[in-house]
matplotlib code that plots the C-alpha trace (Angstrom):
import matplotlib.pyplot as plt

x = [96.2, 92.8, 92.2, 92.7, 91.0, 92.9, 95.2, 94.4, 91.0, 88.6, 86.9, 88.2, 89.5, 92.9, 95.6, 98.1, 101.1, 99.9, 101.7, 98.7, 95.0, 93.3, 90.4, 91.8, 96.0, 96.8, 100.3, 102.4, 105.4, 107.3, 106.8, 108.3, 111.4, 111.5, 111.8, 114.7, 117.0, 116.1, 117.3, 120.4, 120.9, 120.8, 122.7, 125.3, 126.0, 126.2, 128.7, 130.9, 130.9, 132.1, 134.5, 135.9, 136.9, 138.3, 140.7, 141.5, 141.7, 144.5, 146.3, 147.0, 148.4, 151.7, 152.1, 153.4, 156.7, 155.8, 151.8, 152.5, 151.4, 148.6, 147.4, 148.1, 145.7, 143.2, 143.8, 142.7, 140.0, 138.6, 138.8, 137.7, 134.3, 134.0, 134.2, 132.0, 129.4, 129.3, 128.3, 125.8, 124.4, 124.0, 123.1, 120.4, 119.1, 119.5, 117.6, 114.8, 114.5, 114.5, 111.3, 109.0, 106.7, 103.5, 101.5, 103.4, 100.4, 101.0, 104.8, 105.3, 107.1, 109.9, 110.0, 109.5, 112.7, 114.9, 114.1, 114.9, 118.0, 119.5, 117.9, 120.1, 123.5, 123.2, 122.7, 125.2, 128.0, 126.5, 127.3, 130.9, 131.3, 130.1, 132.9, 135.5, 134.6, 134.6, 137.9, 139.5, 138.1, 139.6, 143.4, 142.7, 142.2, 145.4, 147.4, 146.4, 147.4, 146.6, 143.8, 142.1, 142.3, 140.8, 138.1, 137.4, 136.6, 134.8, 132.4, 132.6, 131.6, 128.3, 127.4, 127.7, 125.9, 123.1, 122.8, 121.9, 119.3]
y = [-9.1, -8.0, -9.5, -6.6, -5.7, -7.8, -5.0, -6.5, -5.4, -8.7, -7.2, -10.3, -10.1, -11.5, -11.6, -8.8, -11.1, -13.4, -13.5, -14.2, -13.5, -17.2, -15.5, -13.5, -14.4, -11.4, -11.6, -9.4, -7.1, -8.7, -12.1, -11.5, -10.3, -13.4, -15.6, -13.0, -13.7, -17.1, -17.4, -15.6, -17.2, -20.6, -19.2, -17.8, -21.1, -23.4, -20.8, -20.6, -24.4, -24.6, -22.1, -23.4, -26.9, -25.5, -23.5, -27.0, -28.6, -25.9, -26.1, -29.5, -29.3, -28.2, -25.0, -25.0, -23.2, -19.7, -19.7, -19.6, -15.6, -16.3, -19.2, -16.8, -14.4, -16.9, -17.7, -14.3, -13.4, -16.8, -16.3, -12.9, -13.7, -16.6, -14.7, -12.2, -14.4, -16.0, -12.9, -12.3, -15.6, -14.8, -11.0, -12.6, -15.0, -12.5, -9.9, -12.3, -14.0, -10.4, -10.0, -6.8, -4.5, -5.0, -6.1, -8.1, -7.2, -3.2, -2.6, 0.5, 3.1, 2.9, -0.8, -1.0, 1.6, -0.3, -3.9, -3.0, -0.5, -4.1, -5.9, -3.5, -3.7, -7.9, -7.9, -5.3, -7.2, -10.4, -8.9, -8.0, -11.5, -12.9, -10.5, -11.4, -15.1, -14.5, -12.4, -15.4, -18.1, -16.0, -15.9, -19.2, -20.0, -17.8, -19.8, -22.6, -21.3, -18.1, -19.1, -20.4, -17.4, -15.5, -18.2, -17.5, -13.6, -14.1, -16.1, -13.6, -10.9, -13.3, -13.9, -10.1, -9.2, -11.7, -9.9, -6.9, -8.3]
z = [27.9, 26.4, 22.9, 20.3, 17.0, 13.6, 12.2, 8.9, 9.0, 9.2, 12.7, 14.3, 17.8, 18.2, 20.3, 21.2, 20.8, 17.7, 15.1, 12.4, 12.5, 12.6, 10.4, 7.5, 7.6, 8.7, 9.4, 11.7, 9.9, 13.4, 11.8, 8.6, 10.6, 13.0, 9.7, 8.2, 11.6, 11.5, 8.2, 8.7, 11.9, 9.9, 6.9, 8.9, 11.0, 8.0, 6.2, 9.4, 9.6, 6.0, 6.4, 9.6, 8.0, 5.3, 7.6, 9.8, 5.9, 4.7, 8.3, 7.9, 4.1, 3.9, 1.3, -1.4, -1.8, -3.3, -2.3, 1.5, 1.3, -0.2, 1.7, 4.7, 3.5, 2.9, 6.3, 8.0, 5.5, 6.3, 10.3, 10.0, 7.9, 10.3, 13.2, 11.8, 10.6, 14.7, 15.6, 12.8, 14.4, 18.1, 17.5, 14.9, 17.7, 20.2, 18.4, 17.5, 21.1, 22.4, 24.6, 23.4, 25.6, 24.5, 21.4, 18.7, 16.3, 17.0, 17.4, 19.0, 16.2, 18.8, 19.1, 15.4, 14.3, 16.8, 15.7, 11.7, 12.6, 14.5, 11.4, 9.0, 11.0, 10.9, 7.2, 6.7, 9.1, 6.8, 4.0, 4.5, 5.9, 2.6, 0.9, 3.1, 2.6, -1.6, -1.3, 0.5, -2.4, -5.0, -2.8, -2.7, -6.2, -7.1, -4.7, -7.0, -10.1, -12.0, -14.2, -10.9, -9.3, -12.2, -12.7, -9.1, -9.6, -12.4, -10.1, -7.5, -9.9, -11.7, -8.1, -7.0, -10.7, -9.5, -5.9, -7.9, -10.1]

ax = plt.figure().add_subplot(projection="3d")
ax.plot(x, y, z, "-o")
ax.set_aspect("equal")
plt.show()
């Protein structure tokens, strides 16, 4: 592959599949979203390993008498946010491993649209993960006792007023 001109505008040659201009730091938008997946890749693994213990932990406890509806809810939000957040991970590493035609300095607008479109479904499947994993600390926290579970939306709803800021 011929060496191509620095989309960043040093005059350098570089090449088609760097990631950043040695000369000027030019850095591809491609890059940016290799570091996003990688993130969320990492992100979603360490949430689903926290989840997944907590779901052996509350397996092995007997219920308490009265809370067993609750706990079962916790249950299927949990396995449900866990599940979803797997596949947040593979379709993050899959989508970033993914091989492109042609120069990783010049995405094609094709190649471009279809990377952030998959981009936009991960973060939105993250997302409701990340709900369904909150929904299932506040049952939780009410299975504990009433003022837990409010304690626990009101931590839902700082974290969710945070997210907006």
């Amino acid at each position: 592959m011929e060496p191509i001109p620095c989309p960043g505008g040093c005059g350098n040659a570089i090449h088609a599949n760097a990631t950043e201009c040695p000369h000027c730091g030019y850095r591809a938008e491609f890059s940016r979203l290799e570091e996003l997946l990688g993130s969320l890749s990492t992100i979603s693994s360490i949430l689903t390993g926290f989840g997944l213990a907590a779901l052996v932990q509350l397996a092995a406890s007997p219920a308490e008498v009265g809370h067993e509806r609750l706990l079962q809810w916790t249950n299927g939000l949990w396995i449900v946010s866990s599940v979803w957040l797997l596949a947040v991970m593979v379709g993050a590493e899959t989508l970033r491993r993914r091989e492109l035609r042609g120069s990783r300095m010049r995405l094609t607008p094709q190649e471009e649209e279809r990377l952030w479109k998959g981009s936009e479904r991960l973060l939105l499947t993250f997302a409701l993960a990340l709900i369904g994993t909150a929904a299932g600390v506040i049952c939780l926290g009410f299975s504990f006792s009433v003022l837990h579970g409010v304690l626990g939306c009101i931590a839902v709803g700082i974290a969710f007023l945070l997210l907006l800021t």
